[in-house]
C-alpha positions as CSV (number, residue, x, y, z in Angstrom):
1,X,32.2,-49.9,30.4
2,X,34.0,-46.6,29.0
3,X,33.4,-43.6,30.1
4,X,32.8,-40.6,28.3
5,X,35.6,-37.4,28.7
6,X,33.8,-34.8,30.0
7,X,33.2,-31.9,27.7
8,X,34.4,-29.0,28.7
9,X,32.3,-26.0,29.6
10,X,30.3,-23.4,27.3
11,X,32.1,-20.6,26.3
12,X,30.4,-17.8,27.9
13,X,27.5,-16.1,25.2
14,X,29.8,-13.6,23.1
15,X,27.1,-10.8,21.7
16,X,27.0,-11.0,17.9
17,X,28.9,-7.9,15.9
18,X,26.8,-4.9,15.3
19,X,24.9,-4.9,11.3
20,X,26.7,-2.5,10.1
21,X,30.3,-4.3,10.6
22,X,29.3,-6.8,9.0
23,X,28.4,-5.5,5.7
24,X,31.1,-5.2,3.6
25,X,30.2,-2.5,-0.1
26,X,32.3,-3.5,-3.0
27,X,33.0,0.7,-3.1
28,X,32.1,3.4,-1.8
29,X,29.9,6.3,-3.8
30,X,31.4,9.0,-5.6
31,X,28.7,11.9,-4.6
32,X,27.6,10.4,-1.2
33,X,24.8,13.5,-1.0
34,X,23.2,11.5,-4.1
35,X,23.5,8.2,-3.4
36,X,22.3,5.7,-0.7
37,X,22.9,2.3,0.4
38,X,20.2,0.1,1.6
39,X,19.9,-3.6,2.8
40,X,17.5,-5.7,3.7
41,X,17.0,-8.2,6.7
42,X,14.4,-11.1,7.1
43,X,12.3,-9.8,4.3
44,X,9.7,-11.9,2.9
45,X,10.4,-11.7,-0.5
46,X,12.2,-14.0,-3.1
47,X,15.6,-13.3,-3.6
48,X,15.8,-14.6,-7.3
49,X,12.6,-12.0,-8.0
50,X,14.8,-9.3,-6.0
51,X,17.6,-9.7,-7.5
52,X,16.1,-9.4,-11.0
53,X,14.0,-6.0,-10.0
54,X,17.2,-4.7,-8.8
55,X,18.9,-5.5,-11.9
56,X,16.0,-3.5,-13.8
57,X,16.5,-0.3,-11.8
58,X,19.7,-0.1,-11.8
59,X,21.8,3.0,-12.9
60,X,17.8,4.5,-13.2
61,X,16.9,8.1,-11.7
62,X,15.3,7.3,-8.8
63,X,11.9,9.3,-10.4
64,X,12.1,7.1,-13.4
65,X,12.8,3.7,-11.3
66,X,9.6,4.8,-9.5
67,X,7.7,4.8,-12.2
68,X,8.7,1.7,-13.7
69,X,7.9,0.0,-10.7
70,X,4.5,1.8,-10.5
71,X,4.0,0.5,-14.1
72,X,4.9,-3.3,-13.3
73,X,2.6,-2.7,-10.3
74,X,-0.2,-1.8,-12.5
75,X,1.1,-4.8,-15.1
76,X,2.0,-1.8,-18.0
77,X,5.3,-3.1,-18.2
78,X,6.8,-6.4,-16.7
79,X,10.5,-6.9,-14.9
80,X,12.5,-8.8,-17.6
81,X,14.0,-11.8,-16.2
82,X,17.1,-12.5,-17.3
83,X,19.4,-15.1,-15.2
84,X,16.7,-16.8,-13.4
85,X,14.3,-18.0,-15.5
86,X,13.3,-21.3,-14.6
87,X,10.0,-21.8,-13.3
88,X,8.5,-18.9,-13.8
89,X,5.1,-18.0,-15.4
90,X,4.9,-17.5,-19.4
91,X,2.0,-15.5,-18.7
92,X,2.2,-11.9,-20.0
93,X,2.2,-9.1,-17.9
């Protein structure tokens, strides 16, 4: 019979970095008293359907974005999508 090497022990539990350290922006804003950053964490949402609403807002006033999403809300307009479209409903909005 062999015997198995013992494994050595468990390092002890390290506590994980905080959120914000791990979030790396690609640049930083130009007027920060305009702009925000936001992220999201164990949402329930789709990320292809997110990351085609985000691609329809963006560089939109934030009262214009509001309404457009008001209007796809009410199905007045629809959220085009454009690099994921596989799959999705051909029914008009």
């Amino acid at each position: 019979l062999k015997c198995r090497p013992r494994l050595p022990p468990a390092p002890p539990s390290v506590t994980p970095a905080p959120l914000e350290a791990m979030v790396k922006y690609s640049r930083e804003a130009k007027n920060g008293s305009k702009s925000c950053k936001a992220m999201g964490v164990d949402l329930r949402v789709h990320y292809k359907n997110t990351y085609e609403i985000a691609r329809a807002i963006k560089g939109m006033t934030l009262r214009v974005a509001q309404q457009y999403l008001e209007d796809v809300c009410e199905k007045k307009r629809c959220v085009p999508f454009r690099k994921y479209t596989g799959c999705i409903g051909r029914t008009p909005q």
